[in-house]
C-alpha positions as CSV (number, residue, x, y, z in Angstrom):
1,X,226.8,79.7,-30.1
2,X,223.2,80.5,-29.7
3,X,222.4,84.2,-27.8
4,X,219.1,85.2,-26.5
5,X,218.5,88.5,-26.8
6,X,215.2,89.1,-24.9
7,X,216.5,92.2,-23.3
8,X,216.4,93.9,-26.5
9,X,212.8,92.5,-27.8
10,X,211.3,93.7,-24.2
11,X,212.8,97.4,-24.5
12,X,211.7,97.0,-28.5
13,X,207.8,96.5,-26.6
14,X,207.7,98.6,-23.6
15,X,208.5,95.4,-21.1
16,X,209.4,94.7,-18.0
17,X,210.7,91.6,-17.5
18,X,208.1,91.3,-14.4
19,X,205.2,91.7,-17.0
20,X,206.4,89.2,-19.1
21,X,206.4,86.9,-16.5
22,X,203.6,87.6,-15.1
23,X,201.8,87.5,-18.4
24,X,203.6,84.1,-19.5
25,X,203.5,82.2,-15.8
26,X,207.0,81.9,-15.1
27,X,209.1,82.7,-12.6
28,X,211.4,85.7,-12.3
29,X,214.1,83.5,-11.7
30,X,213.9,81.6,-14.3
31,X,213.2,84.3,-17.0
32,X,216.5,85.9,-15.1
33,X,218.3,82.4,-16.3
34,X,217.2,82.6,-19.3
35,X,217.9,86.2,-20.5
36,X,221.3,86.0,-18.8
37,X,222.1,82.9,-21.7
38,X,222.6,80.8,-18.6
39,X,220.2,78.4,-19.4
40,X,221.0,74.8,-21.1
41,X,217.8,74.4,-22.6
42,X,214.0,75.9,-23.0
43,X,210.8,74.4,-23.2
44,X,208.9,74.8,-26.4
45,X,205.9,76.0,-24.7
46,X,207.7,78.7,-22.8
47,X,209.2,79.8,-26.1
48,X,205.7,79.8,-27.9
49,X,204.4,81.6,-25.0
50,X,207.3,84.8,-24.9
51,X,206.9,84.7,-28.9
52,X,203.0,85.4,-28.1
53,X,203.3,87.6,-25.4
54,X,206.0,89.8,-27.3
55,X,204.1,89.4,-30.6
56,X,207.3,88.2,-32.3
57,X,209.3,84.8,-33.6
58,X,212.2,82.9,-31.8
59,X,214.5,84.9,-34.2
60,X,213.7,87.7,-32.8
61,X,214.8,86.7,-29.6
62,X,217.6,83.8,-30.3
63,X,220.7,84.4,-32.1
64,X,223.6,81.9,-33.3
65,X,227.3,82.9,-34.1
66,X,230.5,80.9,-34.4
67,X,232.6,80.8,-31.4
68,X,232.4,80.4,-27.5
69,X,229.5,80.7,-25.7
70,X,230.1,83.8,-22.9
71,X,226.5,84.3,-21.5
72,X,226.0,87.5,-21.8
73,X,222.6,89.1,-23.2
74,X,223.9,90.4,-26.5
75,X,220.9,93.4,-27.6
């Protein structure tokens, strides 16, 4: 399964998750969806944009292990 673990690269930065979104154009919703792994997809261009804004790669944010998916934000 693949885990985003934005929570952890925005404490690693001095984040908020308001600031990112305010810096990246995207709703706090949807950031909300997508740090809580509930999301079934995201755009390239939003990915691109957090990697820029956080100065850091999708690894840094997306994980993948074996096993079931339990959408929680692993740090």
């Amino acid at each position: 399964m693949i885990y985003i673990t934005l929570k952890a690269m925005l404490d690693k930065k001095n984040m908020t998750s308001k600031e990112l979104c305010q810096i990246i154009d995207i709703t706090e919703a949807n950031l909300s969806i997508l740090r809580s792994g509930k999301a079934k997809a995201i755009r390239f261009s939003t990915l691109d944009a957090i990697c820029q804004a956080l100065d850091c790669t999708p690894g840094d944010i997306l994980r993948y292990e074996e096993g079931e998916k339990d959408y929680v934000d692993h740090d």
